[in-house]
N, C-alpha and C positions, 0 to 999 in steps of 0.2 A: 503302497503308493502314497499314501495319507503321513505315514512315517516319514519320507523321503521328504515332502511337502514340509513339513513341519523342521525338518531337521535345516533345509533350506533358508525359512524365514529364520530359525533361532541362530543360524550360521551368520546372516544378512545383521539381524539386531546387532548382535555379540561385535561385528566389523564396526559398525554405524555405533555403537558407544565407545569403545574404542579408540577410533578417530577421534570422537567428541573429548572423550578425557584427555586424549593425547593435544588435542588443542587448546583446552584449559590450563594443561600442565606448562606448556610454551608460554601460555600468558600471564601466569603468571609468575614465572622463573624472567621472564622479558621485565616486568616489573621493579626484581630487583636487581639487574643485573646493572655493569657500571657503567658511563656510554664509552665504549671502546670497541674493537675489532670481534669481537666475541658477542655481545650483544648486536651488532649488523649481523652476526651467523644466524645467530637465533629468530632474530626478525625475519631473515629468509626462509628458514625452516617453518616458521608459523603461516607466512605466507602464499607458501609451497601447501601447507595443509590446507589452507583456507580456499583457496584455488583448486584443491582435488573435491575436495568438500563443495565446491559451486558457490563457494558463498564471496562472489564478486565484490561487493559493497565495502564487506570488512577487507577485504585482504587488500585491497587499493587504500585503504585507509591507513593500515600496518606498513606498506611498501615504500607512501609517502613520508612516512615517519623514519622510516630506515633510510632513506632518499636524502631525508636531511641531515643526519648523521653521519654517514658515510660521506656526502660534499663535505663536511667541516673537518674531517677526519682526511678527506682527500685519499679516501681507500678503494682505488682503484677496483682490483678483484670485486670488492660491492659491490661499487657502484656498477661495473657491466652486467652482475646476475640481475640487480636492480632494475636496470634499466631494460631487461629481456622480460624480467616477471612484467613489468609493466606493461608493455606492449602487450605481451600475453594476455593480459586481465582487459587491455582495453579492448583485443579482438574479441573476448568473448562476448563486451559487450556494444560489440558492434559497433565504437567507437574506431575506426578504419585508416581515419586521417592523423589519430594521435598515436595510433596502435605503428604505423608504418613511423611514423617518425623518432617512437622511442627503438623499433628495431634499428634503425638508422642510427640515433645515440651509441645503441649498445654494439651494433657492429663496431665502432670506432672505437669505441673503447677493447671489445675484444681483438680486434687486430694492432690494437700497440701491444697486448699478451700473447699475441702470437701463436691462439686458441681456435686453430681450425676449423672443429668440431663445434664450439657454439659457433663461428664465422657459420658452416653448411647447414644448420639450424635456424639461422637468423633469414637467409635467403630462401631456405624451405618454405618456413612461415608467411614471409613475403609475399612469393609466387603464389602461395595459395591463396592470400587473400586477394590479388590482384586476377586470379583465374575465378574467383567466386564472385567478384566483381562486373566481370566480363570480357578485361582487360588481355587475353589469352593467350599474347604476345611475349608480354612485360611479364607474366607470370608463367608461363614457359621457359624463359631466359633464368629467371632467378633458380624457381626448381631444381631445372635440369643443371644448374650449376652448382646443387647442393649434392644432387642423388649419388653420387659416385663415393661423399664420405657417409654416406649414410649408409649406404649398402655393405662399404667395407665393416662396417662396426655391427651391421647386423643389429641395428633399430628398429626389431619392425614395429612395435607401435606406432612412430613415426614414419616409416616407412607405409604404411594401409592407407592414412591420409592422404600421401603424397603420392602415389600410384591412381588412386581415388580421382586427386587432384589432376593429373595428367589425363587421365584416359577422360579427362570429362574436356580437358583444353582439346584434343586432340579430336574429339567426336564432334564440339562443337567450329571446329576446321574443318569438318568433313574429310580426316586423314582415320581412315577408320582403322586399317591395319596397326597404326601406334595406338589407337584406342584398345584395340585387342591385346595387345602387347600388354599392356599396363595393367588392363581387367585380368589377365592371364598372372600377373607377379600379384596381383592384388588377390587373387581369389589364395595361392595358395599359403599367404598369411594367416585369409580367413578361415582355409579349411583345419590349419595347426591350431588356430583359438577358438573352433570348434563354436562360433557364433552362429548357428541356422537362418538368421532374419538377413547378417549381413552377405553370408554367402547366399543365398536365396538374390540377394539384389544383384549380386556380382556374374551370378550366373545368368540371371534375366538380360543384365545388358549386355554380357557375350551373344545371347540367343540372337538378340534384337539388330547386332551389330552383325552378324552374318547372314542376318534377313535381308540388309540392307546393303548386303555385298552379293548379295542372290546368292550364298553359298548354304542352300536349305535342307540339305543332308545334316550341316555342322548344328546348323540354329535347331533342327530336330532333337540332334545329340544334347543337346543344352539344354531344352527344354523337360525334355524326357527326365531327366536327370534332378531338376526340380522336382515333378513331382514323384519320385523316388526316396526324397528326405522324408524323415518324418518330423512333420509340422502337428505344433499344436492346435494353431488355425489351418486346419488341412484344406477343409472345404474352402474355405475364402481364398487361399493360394490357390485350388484347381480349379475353381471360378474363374479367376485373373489369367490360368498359364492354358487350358484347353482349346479355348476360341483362339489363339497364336501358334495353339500347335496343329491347331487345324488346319489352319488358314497356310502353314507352312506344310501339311501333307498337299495343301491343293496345289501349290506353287513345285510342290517334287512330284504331280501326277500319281500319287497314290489317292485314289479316290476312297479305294475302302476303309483305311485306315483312317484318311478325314473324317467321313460319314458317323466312326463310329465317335471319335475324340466331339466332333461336334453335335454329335447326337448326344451325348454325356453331359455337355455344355449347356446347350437347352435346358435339359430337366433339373440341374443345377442351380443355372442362374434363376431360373424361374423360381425354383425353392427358397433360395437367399433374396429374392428380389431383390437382382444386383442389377439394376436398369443398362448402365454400361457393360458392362458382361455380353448381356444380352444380347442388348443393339451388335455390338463386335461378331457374336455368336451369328446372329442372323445372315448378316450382311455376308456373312465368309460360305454358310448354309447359301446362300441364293448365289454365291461365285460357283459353288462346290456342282451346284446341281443343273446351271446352265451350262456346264462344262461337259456334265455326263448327259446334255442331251434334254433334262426333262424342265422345260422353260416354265410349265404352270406351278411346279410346286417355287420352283427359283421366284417368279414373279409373289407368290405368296411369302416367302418369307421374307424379302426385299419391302415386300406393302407393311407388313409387322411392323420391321426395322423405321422404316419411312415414319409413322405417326408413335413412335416410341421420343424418335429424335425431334419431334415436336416439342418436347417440354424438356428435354435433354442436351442440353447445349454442348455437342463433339463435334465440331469443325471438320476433323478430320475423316471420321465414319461417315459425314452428312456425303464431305465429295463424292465417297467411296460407293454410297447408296444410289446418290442421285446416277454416278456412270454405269453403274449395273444394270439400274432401274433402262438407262440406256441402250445397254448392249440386249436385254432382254426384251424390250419391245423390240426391237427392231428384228429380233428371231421369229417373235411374233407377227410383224409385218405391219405391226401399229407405228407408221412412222411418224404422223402429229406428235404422239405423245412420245416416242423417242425424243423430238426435234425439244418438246417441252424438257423435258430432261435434262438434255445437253446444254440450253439453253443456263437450265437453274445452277448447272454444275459451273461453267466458265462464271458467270457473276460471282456466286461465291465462291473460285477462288481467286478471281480479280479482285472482290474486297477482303477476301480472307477474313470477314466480318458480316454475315448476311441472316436477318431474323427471316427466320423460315414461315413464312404466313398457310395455314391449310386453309382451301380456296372450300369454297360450299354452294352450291347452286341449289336454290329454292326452286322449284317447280310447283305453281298451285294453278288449277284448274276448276272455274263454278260454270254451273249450268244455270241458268236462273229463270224465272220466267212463268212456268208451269204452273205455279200457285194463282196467276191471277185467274186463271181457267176454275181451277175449287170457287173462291171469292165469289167469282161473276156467277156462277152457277147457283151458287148460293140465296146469291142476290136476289136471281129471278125466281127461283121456289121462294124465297120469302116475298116476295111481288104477287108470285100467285097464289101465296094465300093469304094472301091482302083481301084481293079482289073475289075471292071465294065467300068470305067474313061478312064483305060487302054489300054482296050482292043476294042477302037472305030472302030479300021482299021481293026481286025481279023473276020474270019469268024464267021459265028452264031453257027457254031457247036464246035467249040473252045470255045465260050463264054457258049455254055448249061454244055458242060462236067468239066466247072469249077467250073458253078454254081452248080453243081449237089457234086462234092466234099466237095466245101465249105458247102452247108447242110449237107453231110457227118461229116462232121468236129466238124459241130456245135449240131448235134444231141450227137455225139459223148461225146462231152466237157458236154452236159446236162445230161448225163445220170452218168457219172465221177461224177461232179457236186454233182447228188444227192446221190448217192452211199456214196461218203465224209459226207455230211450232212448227214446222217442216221449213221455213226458210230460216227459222234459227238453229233449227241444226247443221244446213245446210252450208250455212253464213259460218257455223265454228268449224265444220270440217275444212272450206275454205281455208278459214284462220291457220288449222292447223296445217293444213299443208305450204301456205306460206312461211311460215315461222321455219317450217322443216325446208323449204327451199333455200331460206335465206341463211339457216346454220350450213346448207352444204357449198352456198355462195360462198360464206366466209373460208369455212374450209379450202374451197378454191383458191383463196383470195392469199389464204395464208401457205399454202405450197406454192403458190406462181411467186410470191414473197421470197421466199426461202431458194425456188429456183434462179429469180434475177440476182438474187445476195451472191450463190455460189456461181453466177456466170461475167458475175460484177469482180468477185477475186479470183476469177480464173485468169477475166482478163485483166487484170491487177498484175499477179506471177507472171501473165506473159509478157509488159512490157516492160517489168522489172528484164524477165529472163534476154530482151531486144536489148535493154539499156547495159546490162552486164556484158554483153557479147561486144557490144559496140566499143566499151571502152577497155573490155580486156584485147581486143583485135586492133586498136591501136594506141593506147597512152601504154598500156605492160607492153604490148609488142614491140613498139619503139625502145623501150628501158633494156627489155630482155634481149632483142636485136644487138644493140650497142653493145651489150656483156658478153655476150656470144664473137661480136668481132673482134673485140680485141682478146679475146682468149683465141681463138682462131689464127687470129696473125702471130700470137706467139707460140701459137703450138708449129707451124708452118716454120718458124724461122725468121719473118719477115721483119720481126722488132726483136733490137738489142734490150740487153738487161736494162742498160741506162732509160734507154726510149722508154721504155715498160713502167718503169720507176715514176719518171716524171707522170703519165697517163693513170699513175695507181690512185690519186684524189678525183680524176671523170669518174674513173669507173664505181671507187665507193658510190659518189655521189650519184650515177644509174641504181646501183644498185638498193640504196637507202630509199631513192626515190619509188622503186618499183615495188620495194619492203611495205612502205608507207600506204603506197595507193592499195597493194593488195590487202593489206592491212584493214582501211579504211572500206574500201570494196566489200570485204567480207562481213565485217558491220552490220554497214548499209543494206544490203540483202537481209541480212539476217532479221532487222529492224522493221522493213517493208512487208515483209511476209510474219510478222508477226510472231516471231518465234524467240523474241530477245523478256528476259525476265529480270528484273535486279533481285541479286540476293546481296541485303542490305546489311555490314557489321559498322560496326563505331570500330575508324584507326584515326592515326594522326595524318593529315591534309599536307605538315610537311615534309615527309616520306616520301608521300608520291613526287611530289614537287623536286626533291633532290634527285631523286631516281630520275625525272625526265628533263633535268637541267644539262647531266652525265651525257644525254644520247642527243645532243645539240652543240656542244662544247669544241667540235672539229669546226661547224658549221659558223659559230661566233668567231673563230680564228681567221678561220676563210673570209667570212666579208668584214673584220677588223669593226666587231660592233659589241662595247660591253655589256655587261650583264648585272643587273644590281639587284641580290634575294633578300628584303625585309621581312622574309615571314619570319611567321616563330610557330613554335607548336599548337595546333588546337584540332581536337578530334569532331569528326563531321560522321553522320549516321548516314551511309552509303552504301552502291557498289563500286568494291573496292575497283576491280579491273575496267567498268564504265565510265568511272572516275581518273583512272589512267591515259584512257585514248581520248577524255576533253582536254585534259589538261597539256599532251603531248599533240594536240591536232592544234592548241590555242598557240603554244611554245613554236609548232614548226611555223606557224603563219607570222608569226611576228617577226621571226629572223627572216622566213622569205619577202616582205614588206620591208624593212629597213635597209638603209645602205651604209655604208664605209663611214666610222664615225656615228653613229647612231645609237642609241640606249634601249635597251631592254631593261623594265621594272616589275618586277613580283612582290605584290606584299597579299598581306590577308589582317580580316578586324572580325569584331564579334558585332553584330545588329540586328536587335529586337530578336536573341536567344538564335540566330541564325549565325554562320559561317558564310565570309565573302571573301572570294578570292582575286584578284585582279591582274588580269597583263597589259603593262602600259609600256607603247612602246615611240619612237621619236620621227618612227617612220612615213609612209607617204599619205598614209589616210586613207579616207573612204568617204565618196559622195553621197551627200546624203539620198540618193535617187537609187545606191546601190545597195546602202543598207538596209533597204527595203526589201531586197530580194536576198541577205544571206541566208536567212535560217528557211525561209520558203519554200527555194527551189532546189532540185537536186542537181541543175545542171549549171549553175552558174558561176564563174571561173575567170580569175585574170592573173595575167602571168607576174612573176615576182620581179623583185628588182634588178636580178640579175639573168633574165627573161626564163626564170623557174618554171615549170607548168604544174597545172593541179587539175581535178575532175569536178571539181565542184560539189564534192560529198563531204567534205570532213565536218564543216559549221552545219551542213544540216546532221548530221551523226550528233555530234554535241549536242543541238538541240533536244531531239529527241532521245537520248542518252539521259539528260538532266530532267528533263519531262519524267522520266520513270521512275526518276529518284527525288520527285517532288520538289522539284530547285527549280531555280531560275537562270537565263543567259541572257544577257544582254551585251550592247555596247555603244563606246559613245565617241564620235572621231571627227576630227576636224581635218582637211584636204589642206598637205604639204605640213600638217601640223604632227601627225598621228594618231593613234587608235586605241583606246583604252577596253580591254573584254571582262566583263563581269561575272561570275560564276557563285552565284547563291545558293547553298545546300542546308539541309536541314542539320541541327547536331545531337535530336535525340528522336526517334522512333514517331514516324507520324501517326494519327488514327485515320482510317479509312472510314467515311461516311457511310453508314448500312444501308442500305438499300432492299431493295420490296421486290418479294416476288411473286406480289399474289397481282 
C-alpha cells in the first residue's frame, strides 16, 4: 500500500514539473518569436497552460498581451479564442460582469467563423454562470441551447459541469424529475472517471430528490449504495448518509431496519462528535419510536435533540424537533406543553430566523426564624448566671425565689417561642398552597385562552364559509347561468350561427368575468384561513406585466381605451404567482373604471434600493371617503363604467398579497380625474427580525 502511495505522489511530482518546464519553454520560445500569427498561437497555448496550471494572474496578463497583437494584426481566429480564454479567466475569478461580456465579444466573433462548437461552449458557460448566480431562467435558456452540440461530440468534461448546472436550476424550480434527469446523465460520467467524492455528491442528491418526491424505496436504493463505495473517510460519510437512511426506512414503515441504521448512527456520531449528525440522528430516533408506539424513550431522545440545538444553529432539525416534541406530548396527554410546542414551531417558521432561548426556573425556598429561639435562650442562661454571681452575700431564700422566676421566665419565653414557630409554619404552608393555587389558576387561564383562540377561528372559517356561499350562490351563479343559456338555446336550435356569432363577446365577457371572480375567490379564502405562504425568487417585474397586458387586450378594444407600457426591466425579490393576481386584479380595475377614449399608463422606477410599479389611469376616480374603505373591507364594491360588477375582494387580495411579500400598496385619485395604484416590492431578500421564545 505504502508503494502505491509513493508511486502516486512521484506520479503527481513528475506531472506538476512537467507542466512547469512545459510553461517556461513557451515563455521563452514567446520571447523570441516575431509578432505575427504564429506568436498569437503560441501566447494561446501559454495561456491555456497557465489556466490549467490555476495561475489566473499571469495568464490574464499573457492574453492581454496577445489581445493586443492580434487587434493590430486584425486576426480574426485570435482574437475569438482570445476573447473566450478571457472570459474564461475572468469567471474564474469571479469577475462575472466582464466574464459574460468578453463571452459576448467572442460569440460574435465566432459566429462570423461559423464555429458552432465554440458558438454551444460560449452559451454553455453563460447559462452556468447565470444559474450560479441565481438567475435560473437566463441560464436554463443558454445551456439547454448548447447541450444538444455538446452531447453530440461527446464532451464530457464539459458536459458533468453542465448537467451539474441543470439539475441544480431545475431542483431549485422545484421541477424535480429534470433534476433527476440531469443527476442521472451526471452520475454516469462520474462513475466512467471513477471520482468517489464526486459521485458520492451526485448520488446524495438523487437520494434527497426522491425523498422529496416521497418515492423512498428509490432514495433507499441511493442511499444504500453510498455506503457500499469504499471511502477513505468512510466513517464521516456513514455519519452524514445513516441518519437519512433512517429517517427514510421510517417514512417506508420499515421500523426494524430504521432502528438498526439509526442505532449505528448514534454510536457513530457520538464517537466523531459530529453535533449535526447527531441532532438529525435523534430527532429521526424520537419519529421512529413514537411511531412504534413507545412515546417515553421518543420524548427522550427528542429532549437530547432539543438542548443539542441550543448551541447548534439548524433551522431546519429545530422545526422538525419542536413538532415532534409536539405530537409526543400530546400522546402523553401533556397538552400545555404540546400547545408550548406548537407554539415555538409556527414562530420560527414564520421568521425562519428564531434564537432559541432555554427557559430555567429557579425555585428557592428559606425557613428562617428558629435561631432566634438558640439567641434568646442563650440570653437568659446568661442573665441567670448573672444573678447567681450576684447574689453571693444574699440569703438562700432570696436566691431560690429568683431562681424559681427565672424558670418562670424561661418556660414562659419557650412556650411564646413555640406558639410563634407554629403560625410560621402555618403562614408557609398557607403560602405554599397559594402559589400552588395560583399556578393552577394560570394554567386555567391559559387553556380558556387557547379554547376562545380556537372558537374565535372556528367562528372566523364559518363566516368566511357564509361569505363564500353567499357570493358563489349569486355573482358565479349569475355568470355560469348566462353561459349555460346561451349554450342551451343553441344546442335546442333556438339561435342561428349568425345570432350566436354576434353574442360570442357577452358570452367571453361572462365567462372571463366568472374566471376572474373564481379566481379572486379562491385567493381570498385561501388568505383568510391562513393558509397562503410566499415562496419568494428574484424575476424580472416586466414579464409579468407583459403577460397580463395579453389577457386585457380584447377588453382595451372593446371600450376603445389605450394602453401606454413605460416599464423596462428590473427584477423585484417576490412571489412570482402573488405577484401575478396584483398586478392582473390592478390591470382589470383600471379598464373596468375607464371609458371610451381614456388612457391606461404602466411604468415602474427604482427608490431607496426598492422597485415601484404603477397604474395610472384617466378614468372616473375614487372619493376620497371610498378610499378609505378599499384595502379594509372584504365587501366593498361598485360597478364599472360599463355597469361591470365585482365582489369586492380583489384590492383587498392585493393588499394582503403584498403584505406577505413585504411591499407596499397604495393609491392616490382624484374624482372625474382618475386613479393612480402604487405597488412597492422589495428587490433583494429581506431579513426577518428574531424573535424570543423564552
Amino acid at each position: 500500500m505504502k508503494k502505491i502511495i509513493y508511486l502516486i505522489i512521484l506520479l503527481f511530482v513528475s506531472f506538476s514539473y512537467a507542466q512547469t518546464k512545459n510553461i517556461d519553454s513557451l515563455t521563452v520560445a514567446l520571447a523570441f518569436q516575431q509578432t505575427d500569427a504564429s506568436k498569437i498561437a503560441t501566447s494561446i497555448e501559454l495561456v491555456e497552460q497557465l489556466y490549467d496550471h490555476k495561475d489566473y494572474n499571469l495568464a490574464l496578463k499573457y492574453v492581454l498581451e496577445a489581445d493586443k497583437l492580434a487587434t493590430k494584426l486584425n486576426f480574426i481566429p485570435g482574437l475569438s479564442k482570445i476573447a473566450y480564454l478571457k472570459a474564461l479567466i475572468y469567471n474564474k475569478k469571479e469577475d462575472y460582469l466582464n466574464a459574460i461580456n468578453h463571452f459576448s465579444e467572442a460569440k460574435t466573433l465566432y459566429e462570423s467563423l461559423d464555429d458552432t462548437l465554440a458558438i454551444a461552449r460560449i452559451n454553455n458557460q453563460v447559462g452556468l454562470i447565470e444559474i450560479s448566480r441565481g438567475y435560473y431562467k437566463e441560464g436554463l435558456e443558454h445551456t439547454l441551447s448548447a447541450i444538444n452540440e455538446l452531447e453530440k461530440r461527446h464532451l464530457e468534461r464539459e458536459l458533468k459541469d453542465t448537467y451539474k448546472g441543470l439539475a441544480t436550476a431545475y431542483f431549485n424550480n422545484e421541477k424535480y424529475d429534470k433534476a433527476i434527469e440531469f443527476n442521472l446523465k451526471r452520475l454516469e460520467i462520474e462513475d466512467l472517471n471513477g471520482d468517489k467524492n464526486s459521485v458520492t455528491e451526485v448520488i446524495k442528491n438523487l437520494a434527497g430528490l426522491y425523498s422529496l418526491k416521497k418515492e423512498h424505496r428509490k432514495s433507499i436504493e441511493y442511499y444504500e449504495r453510498i455506503l457500499m463505495l469504499d471511502h477513505n473517510n468512510n466513517d464521516s460519510i456513514r455519519s452524514d448518509i445513516l441518519p437519512k437512511l433512517g429517517h427514510e426506512y421510517v417514512q417506508y414503515r420499515d421500523y426494524d431496519k430504521a432502528g438498526l441504521y439509526l442505532s449505528e448512527s448514534i454510536d457513530l456520531n457520538r464517537k466523531l462528535k459530529n453535533i449535526p449528525g447527531l441532532i438529525e440522528t435523534l430527532n429521526n430516533c424520537g419519529e421512529l419510536n413514537y411511531k412504534r408506539g413507545k412515546s417515553g424513550l421518543a420524548k427522550l431522545r427528542l429532549v437530547e435533540a432539543n438542548s443539542l440545538l441550543k448551541t447548534n444553529d439548524d433551522k431546519a432539525e429545530e422545526l422538525k424537533n419542536y413538532w415532534l416534541l409536539k405530537i409526543v406530548d400530546s400522546i402523553q396527554h401533556d397538552y400545555q406543553r404540546a400547545f408550548t410546542w406548537q407554539t415555538k414551531y409556527h414562530n420560527l417558521k414564520d421568521s425562519l430566523k428564531v434564537a432559541a432561548t432555554a427557559l430555567s426556573v429557579n425555585k428557592e425556598g428559606e425557613i428562617q426564624g428558629m435561631e432566634n429561639f438558640d439567641s434568646l435562650q442563650t440570653e437568659v442562661n446568661s442573665q441567670a448566671s448573672s444573678v447567681n454571681t450576684t447574689l453571693h452575700g444574699d440569703t438562700k431564700r432570696k436566691f431560690d425565689r429568683l431562681q424559681i422566676i427565672t424558670y418562670a421566665l424561661l418556660a414562659a419565653f419557650v412556650i411564646v417561642s413555640t406558639f410563634l414557630v407554629l403560625i410560621y409554619l402555618n403562614r408557609d404552608r398557607r403560602i405554599k398552597q397559594a402559589i400552588d393555587l395560583e399556578a393552577k389558576n394560570e394554567k386555567i387561564e391559559i387553556q380558556n385562552k387557547a379554547i376562545l383562540e380556537q372558537s374565535a377561528h372556528l367562528e372566523n372559517i364559518n363566516n368566511i364559509k357564509d361569505r363564500l356561499f353567499s357570493i358563489v350562490s349569486h355573482d358565479l351563479k349569475d355568470s355560469l347561468t348566462s353561459i349555460n343559456g346561451f349554450i342551451d338555446l343553441l344546442k335546442d336550435g333556438s339561435l342561428t350561427r349568425q345570432e350566436f356569432d354576434r353574442l360570442i363577446p357577452e358570452l367571453s365577457e361572462n365567462a372571463n368575468n366568472a374566471s376572474l371572480l373564481l379566481f379572486n375567490l379562491l385567493n381570498w379564502s385561501k388568505s383568510q384561513m391562513q393558509v397562503l405562504e410566499p415562496n419568494a425568487t428574484l424575476f424580472d417585474i416586466r414579464e409579468v406585466i407583459l403577460d397580463k397586458i395579453k389577457l386585457i387586450e380584447h377588453k382595451l378594444v372593446d371600450k376603445d381605451i389605450e394602453l401606454v407600457d413605460n416599464t423596462l426591466r428590473d427584477f423585484v425579490y417576490a412571489d412570482y404567482s402573488m405577484v401575478e393576481i396584483v398586478i392582473q386584479n390592478l390591470l382589470t380595475n383600471a379598464v373596468k373604471f375607464t371609458k371610451a377614449g381614456d388612457s391606461i399608463t404602466i411604468s415602474n422606477q427604482i427608490n431607496n434600493g426598492k422597485s415601484i410599479i404603477s397604474i395610472e389611469d384617466t378614468g372616473i376616480g375614487i372619493s376620497q371617503s371610498n378610499i378609505q374603505k378599499l384595502f379594509k373591507c372584504n365587501t366593498f364594491s361598485t360597478r364599472g363604467t360599463k355597469n361591470e360588477k365585482g365582489t369586492g375582494l380583489g384590492l383587498s387580495i392585493c393588499k394582503e398579497l403584498i403584505d406577505l411579500n413585504k411591499g407596499k400598496i397604495w393609491v392616490e385619485s382624484i374624482v372625474n380625474s382618475g386613479s393612480t395604484f402604487f405597488v412597492e416590492l422589495p428587490k433583494t431578500q429581506q431579513e426577518s427580525p428574531e424573535l424570543s421564545l423564552g
